[in-house]
PLY file of the C-alpha trace (Angstrom):
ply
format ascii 1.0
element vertex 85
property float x
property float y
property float z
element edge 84
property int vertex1
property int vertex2
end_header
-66.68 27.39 -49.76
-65.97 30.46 -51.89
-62.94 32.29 -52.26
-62.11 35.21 -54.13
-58.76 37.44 -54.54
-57.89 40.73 -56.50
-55.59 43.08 -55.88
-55.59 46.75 -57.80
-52.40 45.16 -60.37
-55.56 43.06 -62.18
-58.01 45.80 -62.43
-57.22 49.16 -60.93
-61.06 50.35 -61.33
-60.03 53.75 -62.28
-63.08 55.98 -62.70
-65.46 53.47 -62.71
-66.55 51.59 -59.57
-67.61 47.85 -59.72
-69.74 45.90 -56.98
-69.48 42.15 -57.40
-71.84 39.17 -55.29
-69.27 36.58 -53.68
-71.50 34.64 -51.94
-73.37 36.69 -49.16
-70.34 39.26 -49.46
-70.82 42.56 -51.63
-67.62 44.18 -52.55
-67.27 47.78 -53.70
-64.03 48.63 -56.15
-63.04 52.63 -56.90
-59.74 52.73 -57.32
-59.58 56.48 -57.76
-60.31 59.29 -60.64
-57.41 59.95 -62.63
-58.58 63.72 -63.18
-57.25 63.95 -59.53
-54.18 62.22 -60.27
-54.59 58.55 -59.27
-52.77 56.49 -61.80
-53.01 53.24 -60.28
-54.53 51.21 -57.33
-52.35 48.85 -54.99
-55.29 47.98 -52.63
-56.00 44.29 -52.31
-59.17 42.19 -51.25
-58.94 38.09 -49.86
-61.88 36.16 -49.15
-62.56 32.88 -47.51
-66.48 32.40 -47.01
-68.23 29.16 -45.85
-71.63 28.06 -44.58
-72.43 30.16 -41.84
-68.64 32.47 -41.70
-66.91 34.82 -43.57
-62.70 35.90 -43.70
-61.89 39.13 -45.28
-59.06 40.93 -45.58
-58.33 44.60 -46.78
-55.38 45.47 -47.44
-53.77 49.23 -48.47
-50.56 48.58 -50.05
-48.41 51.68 -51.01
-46.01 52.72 -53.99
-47.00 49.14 -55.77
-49.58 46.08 -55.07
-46.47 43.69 -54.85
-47.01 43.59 -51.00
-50.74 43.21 -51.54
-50.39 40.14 -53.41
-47.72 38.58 -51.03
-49.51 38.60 -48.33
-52.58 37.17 -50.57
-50.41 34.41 -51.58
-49.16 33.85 -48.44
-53.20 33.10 -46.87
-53.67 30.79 -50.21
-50.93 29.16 -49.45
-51.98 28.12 -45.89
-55.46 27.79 -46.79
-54.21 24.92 -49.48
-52.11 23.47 -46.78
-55.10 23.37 -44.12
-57.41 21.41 -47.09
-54.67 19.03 -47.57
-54.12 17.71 -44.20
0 1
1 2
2 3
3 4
4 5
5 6
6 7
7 8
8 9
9 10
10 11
11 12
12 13
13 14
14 15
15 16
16 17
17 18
18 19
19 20
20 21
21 22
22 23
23 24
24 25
25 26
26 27
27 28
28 29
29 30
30 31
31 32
32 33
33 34
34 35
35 36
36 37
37 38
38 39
39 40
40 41
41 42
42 43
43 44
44 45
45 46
46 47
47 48
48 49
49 50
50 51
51 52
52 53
53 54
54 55
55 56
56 57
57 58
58 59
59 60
60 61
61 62
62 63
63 64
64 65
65 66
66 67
67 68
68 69
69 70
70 71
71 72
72 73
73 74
74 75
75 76
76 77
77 78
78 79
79 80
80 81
81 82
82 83
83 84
């Protein structure tokens, strides 16, 4: 199974975009050109990927990427729960 999180807080991908393989998932980072004034990024990306299925989930947090990364942490959390049973 893969699994891969990031939300904006660990890289912000500020004029510069980044594409990275996960599996048979490609994900696209911009977080935004500062020359128009973005000065950071609270988006967030969660992925759960096995043989033959895929979970993602975008998320567009606002002000800060605190709620972005609680509601990543809440998914690990479960997911950990669900392997341990």
């Amino acid at each position: 199974m893969h699994k891969f999180c990031w939300t904006g807080n660990q890289e912000a991908w500020l004029n510069q975009s980044d594409t990275k393989e996960i599996g048979r998932v490609v994900l696209g980072r911009l977080g935004g050109m500062t020359q128009a004034g973005q000065t950071k990024n609270e988006d967030g990306f969660l992925l759960f990927s096995g043989r033959d299925w895929e979970f993602i989930l975008l998320m567009d947090a606002h002000n800060s990427a605190a709620s972005a990364e609680l509601v990543a942490s809440a998914f690990l959390a479960a997911e950990v729960f669900e392997s341990s049973k």
